[in-house]
N, C-alpha and C positions, 0 to 999 in steps of 0.2 A: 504494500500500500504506500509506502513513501518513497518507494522508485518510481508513483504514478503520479505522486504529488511535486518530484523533482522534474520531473518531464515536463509537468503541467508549467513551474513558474519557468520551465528555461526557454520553452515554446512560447509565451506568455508573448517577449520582446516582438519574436517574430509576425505574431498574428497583428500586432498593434502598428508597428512601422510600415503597414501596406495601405493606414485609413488616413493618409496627410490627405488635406484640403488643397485644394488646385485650382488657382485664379485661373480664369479664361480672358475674359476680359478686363482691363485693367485701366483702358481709358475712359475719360469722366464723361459723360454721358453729354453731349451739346445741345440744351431743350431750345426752339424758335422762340424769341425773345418778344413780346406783348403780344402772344396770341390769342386771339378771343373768335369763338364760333359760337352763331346763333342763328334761330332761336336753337334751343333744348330743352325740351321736346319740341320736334320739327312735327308740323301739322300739315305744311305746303307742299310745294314740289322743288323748294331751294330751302339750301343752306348756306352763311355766309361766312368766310373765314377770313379772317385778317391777321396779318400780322406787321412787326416794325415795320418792314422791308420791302412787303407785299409785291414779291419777285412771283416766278412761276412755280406753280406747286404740283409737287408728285401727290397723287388722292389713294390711299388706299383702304376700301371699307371690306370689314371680315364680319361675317353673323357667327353667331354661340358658340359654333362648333369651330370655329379657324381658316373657317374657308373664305378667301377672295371675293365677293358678290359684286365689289366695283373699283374699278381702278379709273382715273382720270386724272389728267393733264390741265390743270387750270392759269392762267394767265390774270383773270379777273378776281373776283374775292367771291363770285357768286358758284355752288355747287349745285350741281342738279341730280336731285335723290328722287326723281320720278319715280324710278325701275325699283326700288326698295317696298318691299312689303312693312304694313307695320311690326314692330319687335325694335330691340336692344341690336347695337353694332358698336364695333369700334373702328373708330374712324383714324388713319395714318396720315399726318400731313408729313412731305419733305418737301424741304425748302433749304436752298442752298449748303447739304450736307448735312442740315441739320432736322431733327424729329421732334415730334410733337404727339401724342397718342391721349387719345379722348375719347370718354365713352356717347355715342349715340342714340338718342333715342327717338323713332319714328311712330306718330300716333296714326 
């Protein structure tokens, strides 16, 4: 019994030295700097988004599950969420390398 219990703490080092923590990413995260979308809850068939800079935006909207349901290309601050059922989404702006991630909601 205590040749099981010498085995146990010599093993002990090795089962532990295999559980380090592993940065992936490490750079600081760049959020768009005064960004504001509205309304929320969207009732229309537009959504508006602004930001400082309000350059050209990557649009990217995901439903519940993770999937893509609309990507667009915007230039103006106006989105157009016609093709959306109502429910919960989250909406992806990129704009100039930088992101921004918002929950949406379509009544």
């Amino acid at each position: 019994m205590k040749k099981l219990y010498f085995v146990l703490i010599m093993a002990l080092p090795i089962f532990t030295y295999g559980q380090e923590l592993v940065s992936v990413n490490t750079e600081p995260l760049q959020e768009l700097t005064g960004f504001k979308m509205y309304p929320n809850p969207a009732y229309g068939e537009e959504v508006y988004i602004t930001t400082e800079s309000n350059g050209t935006k990557q649009i990217k909207v995901y439903d519940v599950f993770g999937e893509v349901v609309l990507t667009d290309r915007i230039s103006t601050n106006t989105l157009d969420i016609s093709r959306l059922v109502p429910g919960v989404y989250v909406l992806q702006v990129t704009e100039q390398k930088k992101t921004m991630t918002r929950k949406l909601v379509v009544k």
